[in-house]
Structures are given as structure tokens and as C-alpha cells.
SEBAFI-959669 format. One record per residue (C-alpha): residue in one letter; x, y, z. Coordinates in steps of 0.02 Angstrom, whole numbers, padded with zeros to 5 digits, always signed. Example, Ala and Ser with C-alpha at 12.3 -4.5 7.8 and 13.67 -1.06 7.14 Angstrom:
BEGIN
a+00615-00225+00390/s+00684-00053+00357/
# end
This chain:
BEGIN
x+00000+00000+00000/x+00060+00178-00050/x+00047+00317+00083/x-00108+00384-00020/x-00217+00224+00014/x-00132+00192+00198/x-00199+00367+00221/x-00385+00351+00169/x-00382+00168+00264/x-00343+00273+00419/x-00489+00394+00418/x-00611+00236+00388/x-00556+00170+00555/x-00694+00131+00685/x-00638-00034+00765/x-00496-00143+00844/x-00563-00246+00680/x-00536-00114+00567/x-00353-00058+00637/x-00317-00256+00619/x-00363-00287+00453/x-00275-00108+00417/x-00089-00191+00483/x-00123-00342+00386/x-00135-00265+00238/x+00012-00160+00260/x+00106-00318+00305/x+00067-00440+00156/x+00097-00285+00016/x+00287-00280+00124/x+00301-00454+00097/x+00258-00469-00059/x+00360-00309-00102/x+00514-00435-00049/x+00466-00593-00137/x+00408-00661+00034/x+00216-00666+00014/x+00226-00872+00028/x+00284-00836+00217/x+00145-00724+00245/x+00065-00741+00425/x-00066-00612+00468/x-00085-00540+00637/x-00222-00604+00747/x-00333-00514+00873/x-00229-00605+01015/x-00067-00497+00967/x-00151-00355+00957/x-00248-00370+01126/x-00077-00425+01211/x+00026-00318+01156/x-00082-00168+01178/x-00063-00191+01377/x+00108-00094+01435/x+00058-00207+01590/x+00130-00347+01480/x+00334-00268+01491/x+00413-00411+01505/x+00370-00500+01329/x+00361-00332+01255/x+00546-00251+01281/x+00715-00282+01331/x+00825-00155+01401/x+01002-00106+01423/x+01128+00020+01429/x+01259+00120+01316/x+01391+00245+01343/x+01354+00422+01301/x+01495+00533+01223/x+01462+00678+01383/x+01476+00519+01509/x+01358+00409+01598/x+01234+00280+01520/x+01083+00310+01390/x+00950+00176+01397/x+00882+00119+01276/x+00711-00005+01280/x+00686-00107+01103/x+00552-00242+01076/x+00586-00414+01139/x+00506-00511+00982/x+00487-00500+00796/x+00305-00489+00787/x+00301-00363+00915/x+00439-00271+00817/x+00326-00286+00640/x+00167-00227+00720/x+00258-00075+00780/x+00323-00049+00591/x+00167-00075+00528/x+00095+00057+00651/x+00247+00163+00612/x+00189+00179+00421/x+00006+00226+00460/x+00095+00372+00573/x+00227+00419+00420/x+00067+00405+00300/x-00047+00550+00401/x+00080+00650+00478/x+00195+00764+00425/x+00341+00851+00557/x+00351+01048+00577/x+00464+01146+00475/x+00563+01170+00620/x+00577+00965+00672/x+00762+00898+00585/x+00755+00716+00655/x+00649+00575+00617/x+00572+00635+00451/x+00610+00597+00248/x+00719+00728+00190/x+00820+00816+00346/x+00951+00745+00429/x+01075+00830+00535/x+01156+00884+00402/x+00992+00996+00370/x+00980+01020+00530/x+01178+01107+00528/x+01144+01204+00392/x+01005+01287+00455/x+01144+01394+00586/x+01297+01392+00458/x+01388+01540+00460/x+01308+01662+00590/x+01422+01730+00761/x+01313+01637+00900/x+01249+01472+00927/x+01143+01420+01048/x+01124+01230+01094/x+00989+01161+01227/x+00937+00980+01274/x+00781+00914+01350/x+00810+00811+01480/x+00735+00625+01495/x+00655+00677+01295/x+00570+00481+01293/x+00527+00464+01464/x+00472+00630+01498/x+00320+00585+01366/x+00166+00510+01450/x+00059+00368+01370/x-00093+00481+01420/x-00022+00639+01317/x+00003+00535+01167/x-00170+00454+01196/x-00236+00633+01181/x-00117+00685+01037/x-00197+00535+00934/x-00369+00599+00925/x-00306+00772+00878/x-00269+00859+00692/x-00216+00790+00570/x-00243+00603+00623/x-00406+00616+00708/x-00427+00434+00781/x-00574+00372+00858/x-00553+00323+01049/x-00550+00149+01026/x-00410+00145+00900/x-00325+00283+01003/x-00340+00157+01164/x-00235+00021+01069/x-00115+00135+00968/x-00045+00214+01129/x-00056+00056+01212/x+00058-00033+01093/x+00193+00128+01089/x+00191+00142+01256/x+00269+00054+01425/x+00273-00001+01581/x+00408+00084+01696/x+00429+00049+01883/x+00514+00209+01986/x+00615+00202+02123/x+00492+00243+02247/x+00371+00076+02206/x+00258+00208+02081/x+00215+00159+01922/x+00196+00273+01747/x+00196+00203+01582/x+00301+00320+01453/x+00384+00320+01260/x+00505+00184+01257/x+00668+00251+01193/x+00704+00131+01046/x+00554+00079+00996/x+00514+00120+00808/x+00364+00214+00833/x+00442+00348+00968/x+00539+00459+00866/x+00386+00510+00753/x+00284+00524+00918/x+00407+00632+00962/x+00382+00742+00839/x+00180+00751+00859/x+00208+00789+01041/x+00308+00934+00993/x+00218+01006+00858/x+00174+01146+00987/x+00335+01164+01043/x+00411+01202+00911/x+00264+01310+00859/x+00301+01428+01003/x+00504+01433+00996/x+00488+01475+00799/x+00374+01608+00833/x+00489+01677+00991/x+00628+01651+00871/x+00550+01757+00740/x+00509+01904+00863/x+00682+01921+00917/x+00750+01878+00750/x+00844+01711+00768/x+00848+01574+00687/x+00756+01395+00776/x+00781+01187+00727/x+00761+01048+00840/x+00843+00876+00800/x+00749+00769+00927/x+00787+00829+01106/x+00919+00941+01030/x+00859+01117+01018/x+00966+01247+00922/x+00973+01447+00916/x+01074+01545+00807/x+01120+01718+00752/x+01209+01858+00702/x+01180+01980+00900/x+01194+01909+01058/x+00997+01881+01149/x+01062+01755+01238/x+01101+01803+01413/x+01057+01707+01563/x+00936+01826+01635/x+00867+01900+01473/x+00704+01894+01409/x+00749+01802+01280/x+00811+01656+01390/x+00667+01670+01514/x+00533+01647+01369/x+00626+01488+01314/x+00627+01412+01511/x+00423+01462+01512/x+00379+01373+01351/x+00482+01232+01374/x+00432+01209+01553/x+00262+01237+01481/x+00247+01089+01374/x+00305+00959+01489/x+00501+00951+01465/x+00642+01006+01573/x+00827+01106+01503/x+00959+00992+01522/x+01076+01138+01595/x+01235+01024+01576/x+01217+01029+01415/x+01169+01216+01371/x+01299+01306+01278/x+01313+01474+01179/x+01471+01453+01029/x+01543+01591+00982/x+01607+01666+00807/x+01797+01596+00812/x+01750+01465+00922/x+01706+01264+00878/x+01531+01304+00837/x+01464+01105+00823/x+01260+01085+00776/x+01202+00901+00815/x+01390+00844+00777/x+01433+00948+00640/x+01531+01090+00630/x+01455+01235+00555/x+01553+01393+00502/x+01568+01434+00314/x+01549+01268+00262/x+01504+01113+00360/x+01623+01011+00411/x+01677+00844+00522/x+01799+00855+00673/x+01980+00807+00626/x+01953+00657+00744/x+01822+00591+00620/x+01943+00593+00472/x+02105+00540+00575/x+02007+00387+00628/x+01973+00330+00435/x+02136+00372+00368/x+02215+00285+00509/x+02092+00118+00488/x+02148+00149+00299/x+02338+00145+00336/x+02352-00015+00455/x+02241-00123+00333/x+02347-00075+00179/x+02493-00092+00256/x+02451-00229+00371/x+02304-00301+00306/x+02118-00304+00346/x+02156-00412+00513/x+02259-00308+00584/x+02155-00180+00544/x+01994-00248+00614/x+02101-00323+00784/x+02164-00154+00841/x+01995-00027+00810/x+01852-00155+00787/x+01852-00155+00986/x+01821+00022+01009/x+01690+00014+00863/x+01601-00129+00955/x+01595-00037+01125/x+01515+00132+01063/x+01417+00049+00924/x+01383-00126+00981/x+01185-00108+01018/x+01156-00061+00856/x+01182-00230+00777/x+01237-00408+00851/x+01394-00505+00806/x+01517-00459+00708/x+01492-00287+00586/x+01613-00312+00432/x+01743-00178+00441/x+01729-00140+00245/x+01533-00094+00297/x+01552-00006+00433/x+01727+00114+00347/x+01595+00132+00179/x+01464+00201+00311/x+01584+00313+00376/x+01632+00381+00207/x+01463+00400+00174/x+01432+00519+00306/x+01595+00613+00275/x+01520+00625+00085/x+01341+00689+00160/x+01434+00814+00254/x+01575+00884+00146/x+01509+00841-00022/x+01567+00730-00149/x+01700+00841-00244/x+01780+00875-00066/x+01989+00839-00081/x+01983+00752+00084/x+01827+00647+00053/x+01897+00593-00148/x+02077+00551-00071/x+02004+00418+00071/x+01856+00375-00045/x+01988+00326-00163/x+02132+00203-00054/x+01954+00131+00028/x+01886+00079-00159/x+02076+00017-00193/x+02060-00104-00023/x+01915-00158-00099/x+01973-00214-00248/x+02096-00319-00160/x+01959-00426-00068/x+01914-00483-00232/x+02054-00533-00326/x+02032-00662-00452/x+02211-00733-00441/x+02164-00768-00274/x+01978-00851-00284/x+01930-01017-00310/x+01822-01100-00423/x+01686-01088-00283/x+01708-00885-00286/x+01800-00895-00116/x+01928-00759-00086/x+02079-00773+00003/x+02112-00602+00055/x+02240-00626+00177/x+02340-00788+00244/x+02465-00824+00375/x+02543-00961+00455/x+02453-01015+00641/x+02606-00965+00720/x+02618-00805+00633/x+02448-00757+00655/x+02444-00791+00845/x+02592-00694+00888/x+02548-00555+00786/x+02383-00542+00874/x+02431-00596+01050/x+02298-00756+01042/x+02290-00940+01036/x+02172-01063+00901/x+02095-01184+00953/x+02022-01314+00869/x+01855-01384+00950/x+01737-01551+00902/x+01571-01546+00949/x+01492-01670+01086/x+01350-01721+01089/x+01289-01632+01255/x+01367-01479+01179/x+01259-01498+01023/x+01101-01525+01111/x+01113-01381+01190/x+01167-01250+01076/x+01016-01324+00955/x+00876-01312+01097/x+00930-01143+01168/x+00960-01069+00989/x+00818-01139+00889/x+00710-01179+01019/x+00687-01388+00943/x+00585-01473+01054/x+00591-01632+00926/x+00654-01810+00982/x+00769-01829+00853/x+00899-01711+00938/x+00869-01795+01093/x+00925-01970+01010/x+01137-01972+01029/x+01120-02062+00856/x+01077-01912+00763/x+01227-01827+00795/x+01347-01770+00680/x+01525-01693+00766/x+01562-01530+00693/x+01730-01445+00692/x+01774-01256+00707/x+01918-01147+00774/x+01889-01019+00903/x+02003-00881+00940/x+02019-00713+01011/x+02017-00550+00894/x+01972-00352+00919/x+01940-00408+01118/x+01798-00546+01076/x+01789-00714+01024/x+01785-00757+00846/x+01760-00921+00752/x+01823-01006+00609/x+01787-01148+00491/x+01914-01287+00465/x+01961-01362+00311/x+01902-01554+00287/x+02059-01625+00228/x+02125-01558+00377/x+02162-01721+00490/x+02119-01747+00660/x+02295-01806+00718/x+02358-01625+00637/x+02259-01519+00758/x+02396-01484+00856/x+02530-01483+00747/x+02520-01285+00709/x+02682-01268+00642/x+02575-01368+00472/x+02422-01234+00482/x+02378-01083+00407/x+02226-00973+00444/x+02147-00879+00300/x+02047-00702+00293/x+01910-00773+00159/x+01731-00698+00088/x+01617-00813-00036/x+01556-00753-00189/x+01409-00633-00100/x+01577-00546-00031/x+01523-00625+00157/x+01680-00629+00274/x+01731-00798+00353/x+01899-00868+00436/x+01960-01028+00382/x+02116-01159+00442/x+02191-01265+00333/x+02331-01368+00305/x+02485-01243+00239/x+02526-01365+00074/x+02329-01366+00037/x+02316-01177+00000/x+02284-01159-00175/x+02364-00963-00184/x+02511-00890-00108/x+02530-00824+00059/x+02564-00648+00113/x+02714-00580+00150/x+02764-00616+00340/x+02775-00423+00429/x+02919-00363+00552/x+02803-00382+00725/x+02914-00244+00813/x+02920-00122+00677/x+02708-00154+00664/x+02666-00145+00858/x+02785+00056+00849/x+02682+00103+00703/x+02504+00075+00796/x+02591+00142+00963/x+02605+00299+00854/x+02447+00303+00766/x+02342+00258+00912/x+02418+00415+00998/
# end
């Protein structure tokens, strides 16, 4: 369905019924937009009851914490099933299909970006940041009950019962009270966000506008700028912001107020604005640096000394192991966004990255099968470059039984019968601070386990470019090693780059 009919669907809404059928719909055309109609499962009246309950938390969302760049921990609530996860998409559309942000909202809408958002304050002599405090949690499932039935969506009661229901939960404070708030994480909360604040950011534009400044707001991140100074602590212009903020519910973060200067860092929702936009030198340092070590060192290298600090600010975003090559070409990406595509700096590290590339895909060094050996060393090499230890590990049966009915969840006798088993071998080692595992070679014998001074471990991707480790038998690889590097003169050169 196309936002057009999505749209009209929504104003026909009367019933539970009629917002159920309404998901459905949405749901199969998704599937069927992916060439997945065939596993096509509607939702039944049973989801939509239970999940409407925030009283249900603990089959709705899981919780936990990450570091933010100021300090402390952000929390961050995301649903605890698929289905739970889908229906929230589904719900998610309907919103993106009737409602349309302010002018003044940057985050959270087709279009802006905080690159938008930046350019908005580029080049004036003061900018002034703010931050709500507690933005999610300060957001009340009653006030987005009410916000529902309001212009332009205009829901009936009934639907508006289950809509805030299912985007809202259950949060026990430290006193034994209960209030039930916007999840932060959840995939309908940032767009509720933006309803809730249509008011909001009503009022600051038009305060903005009398005292000739210019207003944006990038989800709790509120930004001033201009070319005179209104923005003393006492002035009027100040005091109107604390009243209409206060006004609508929120609270000023004042840890994180700040007025920048003309000559100063002047930084809008991570950007630097001044003439032109532009990224910290930090940002770039960290890509050409990433860049240097895995041409000069190769891609493991690479990925062992800054894939740990990638994994600990980034980690919650997606489980196991991101490929490096993704996450550098998302970084480029952004530096691209933000300093445009004929930018020197951009073209230069655009350029080595694209030549790195090519390397993991060399056809002197693929197989018939369209594996890849990027990168091979011998065991010893490899675990002395890297500080670790491989070890090669057979399934047992126990082990088997339970890693099928924790993971999969098989209830079925025939994993309970010994009989059924079949061992498995893999290699398990330690890389960028976490445990990684690789696949070993068949031919490899069982007696020449531990005879490492015979093995070699491979960097490999298939032909859909998928990364995978492999140990083999030295003799058995079908293209030549790399070149053995001087460990001392490699562990200076990161001492110096990490600096």
C-alpha cells in the first residue's frame, strides 16, 4: 500500500477490527514487495490485545545500557520479539502516512538529517544549543493518547486506546510508583516525538521570529542561532525559552546548554558549522588511520586493533560481528553527506578505501567456488601477531544439544536421540577483544590439530563478498601467502597512530 491508500484506510477506522485488518494489509503488500508473500502470517486479534497492555513489559521489551559521548549511560528499551517489532512498523507507516513534522523538526522525518539540521545555523556569530532532559521518558502514554485523536490524524477512541497502548510502556520508579512512558528505541517513538512537539516548536519559531533568530530541533536537541547576542542568562529572551519549554512538559538539560561563539568550535548536532560544514579532525584521523594499518598490514590487523572500540560505542546497534569494509563505507558515506562529494579530503580516502576493496576480490586469489583469500598467514604467525591462541574444538553431543535447543528452540526427539549426531569442527580464537570463530578445512586431519607449525589461517569472503575465517593445512592452500610483517616495527607504528 502507498501512503495515499494507507492514508484514506486510516480515516475509515472505527474498530480494533478495522485497525487489524488495516496492519495486515500493510504487512502482506511488504512481503510481497520482498518476494516473501509465501511466508505471509497475518496478525491475529490475540497480538493485538496482548501487546496493547504496557502491563505486559516483560514479553514486550528488553533493556540495556550504552555509553554516552558527555559520560554516563543512555537507555535504551527495544522490543523483545519480531512480531512485536513488525506490528510497531506496521503502526509506524500509518503514522509516516498521516503525519507530517514541523518545519522546524530535523530528526525523524524523509528529507532532513543533521546535516539539514547544521545548515540551518551555518555561518552566523552565536549558537545556541539546549537539550531536553529524559526527551522519551518525559512523554506520557496519556499525552500521546490525547495527541492521537487530535489534527491531522483524528482517531477514534477505541483505535486511540490500542495505538498508545502498543507505543507505550510499563516503567517501575524508584519509589514503588508506576507510569507508563515512550520507550526510547522503539520504532514508533521518534515520530511520536515529533507530534508531541508540534506545539513546541510552534512557540520557539514564533519567539525566534520576534527576536530575529533562527530555531531547529533535531529530537531533544534544540538549536538557536544568530548574528547579535539575545542570549544572556537573565534576558528575556532566555526566560521565554525556560516558560515554554517548562510549559509543554520538558525540562533544560543545563549540563548541556551552551552558547558558541564566532571563532569558536561552533558544532550543531555533531557537525561543525562555520562557512561550510564540516567533520571534526578526529572523524577523518580515525578513517585514514583504519585505511593505513589495513593497507599496510592487512584487513586483520586492521579490524584487531579498532574493531574493539567500534564494538563498544556501536555494539547495540547490531549483534555479532559488523564487517569492517561496511562499517569504513558508512563512515565515508557520512563524511560525503557532510562535505560533499567533490571534497579533496573525502575523494583522497574514498579513493585508497575503493583500492582495499578491490583487493578482497582478486581473481588470482579465488577459487572455483568464488572464495577469496584475502589474507593468509601461518598459525604461528597469526597468533603472535595478534597476542591469541586457536583452538580447534569437536562438537559433543551434550554440547550440540544444547546449543540447538537454546538457539532454535527444537523441542523434537530426534535431537534428543545421541544417534543423530553429527561432530562438527570449528576454530575459536580471540580478535578485536571478543571471540571469533572459524571454519576448518576437511582434509584437515584430526591427528594434525595440534601440529600448528603445518596450519595456516585464511581471511576469506564467498562469492556474496560474506567474510569468514578458515584453517587449513599450509601445502593445501591453493594461492600464495602474504608476506610475513616485522612484529616490532608493526606494534611502533600502531603505538604511534593510536596516539
Amino acid at each position: 500500500m502507498d501512503k495515499n491508500s494507507i492514508a484514506k484506510a486510516t480515516q475509515l477506522l472505527e474498530t480494533k477490527e478495522d485497525l487489524l485488518n488495516l496492519l495486515n494489509r500493510i504487512k502482506s503488500d511488504k512481503m510481497a514487495e520482498c518476494g516473501m508473500s509465501e511466508k505471509f502470517y497475518p496478525f491475529t486479534m490475540k497480538h493485538l490485545n496482548y501487546y496493547c497492555n504496557p502491563n505486559n513489559s516483560f514479553h514486550r521489551y528488553k533493556q540495556f545500557k550504552i555509553k554516552k559521548k558527555s559520560g554516563g549511560f543512555r537507555q535504551i528499551t527495544t522490543p523483545r520479539n519480531h512480531s512485536y517489532m513488525l506490528l510497531l512498523r506496521y503502526v509506524n507507516e500509518i503514522f509516516k502516512a498521516v503525519y507530517i513534522p514541523s518545519d522546524y523538526a530535523m530528526g525523524f522525518t524523509e528529507e532532513r538529517s543533521v546535516v539539514t539540521n547544521a545548515n540551518m545555523h551555518k555561518g552566523y556569530n552565536y549558537v545556541f544549543n539546549i537539550d531536553l532532559k529524559d526527551f522519551f521518558p518525559s512523554i506520557h502514554q496519556a499525552r500521546l493518547w490525547k495527541r492521537l485523536q487530535l489534527k491531522p490524524l483524528f482517531f477514534k477512541q477505541p483505535i486511540a486506546n490500542i495505538i498508545a497502548g502498543l507505543c507505550s510502556m510499563k516503567e517501575k520508579m524508584e519509589d514503588g510508583s508506576v507510569r507508563y512512558i515512550l520507550p526510547q528505541g522503539a520504532p514508533t517513538s521518534p515520530i511520536i516525538t515529533n507530534m508531541i512537539c508540534d506545539k513546541l516548536d510552534r512557540r520557539l519559531a514564533g519567539l525566534a521570529k520576534r527576536f530575529g533568530v533562527v530555531y531547529s530541533r533535531y529530537a531533544d536537541d534544540i538549536t538557536f542561532s544568530s548574528m547579535h547576542n539575545v542570549y544572556h542568562p537573565s534576558g528575556e529572551f532566555i526566560k521565554e525559552i525556560r516558560r515554554i519549554v517548562e510549559g509543554q512538559g520538558f525540562v533544560i538539560n543545563e549540563d548541556k546548554t551552551r552558547l558558541q561563539k564566532l571563532g569558536t568550535r561552533q558544532e550543531v548536532t555533531g557537525i561543525i558549522v562555520s562557512d561550510k560544514l564540516n567533520v571534526s579532525q578526529k572523524y577523518v584521523r580515525n578513517i585514514r588511520n583504519i585505511l593505513y594499518i589495513w593497507r599496510k598490514y592487512g584487513y586483520a590487523t586492521a579490524f584487531n586493533k579498532f574493531f574493539p572500540k567500534y564494538k563498544e560505542t556501536k555494539g547495540y546497534v547490531k549483534k555479532g560481528n559488523p564487517d569492517m569494509v561496511n562499517v569504513l563505507d558508512g563512515k565515508l558515506m557520512y563524511l560525503k553527506m557532510v562535505k560533499g562529494e567533490n571534497d579533496s579530503v573525502y575523494m583522497k580516502l574514498k579513493a585508497q578505501f575503493d583500492k582495499l576493496c578491490n583487493s578482497l576480490h582478486n581473481d588470482a586469489r579465488t577459487t572455483r567456488q568464488g572464495v577469496t583469500y584475502v589474507e593468509t598467514w601461518s598459525v604461528l604467525e597469526f597468533e603472535h601477531k595478534n597476542d591469541t591462541t586457536i583452538s580447534i574444538i569437536t562438537t559433543k553431543p551434550k554440547e550440540f544439544y544444547t546449543i540447538q535447543t537454546k538457539k532454535e528452540e527444537i523441542k523434537k526427539a530426534e535431537y534428543r536421540n545421541i544417534e543423530n549426531f553429527i561432530p562438527h569442527r570449528y576454530a575459536s580464537f580471540k580478535l578485536g577483544g571478543r571471540m571469533q570463530k572459524a571454519s576448518v578445512n576437511k582434509s584437515l586431519k584430526k591427528e594434525e590439530e595440534n601440529q600448528k607449525e603445518l596450519l595456516s589461517i585464511s581471511n576469506c569472503r564467498d562469492a556474496k563478498g560474506k567474510l569468514f575465517w578458515l584453517v587449513h593445512r599450509s601445502d593445501k592452500m591453493i594461492v600464495p601467502p602474504v608476506q610475513p610483517v616485522d612484529i616490532d616495527k608493526l606494534n611502533d607504528d600502531l603505538d604511534k597512530l593510536l596516539n
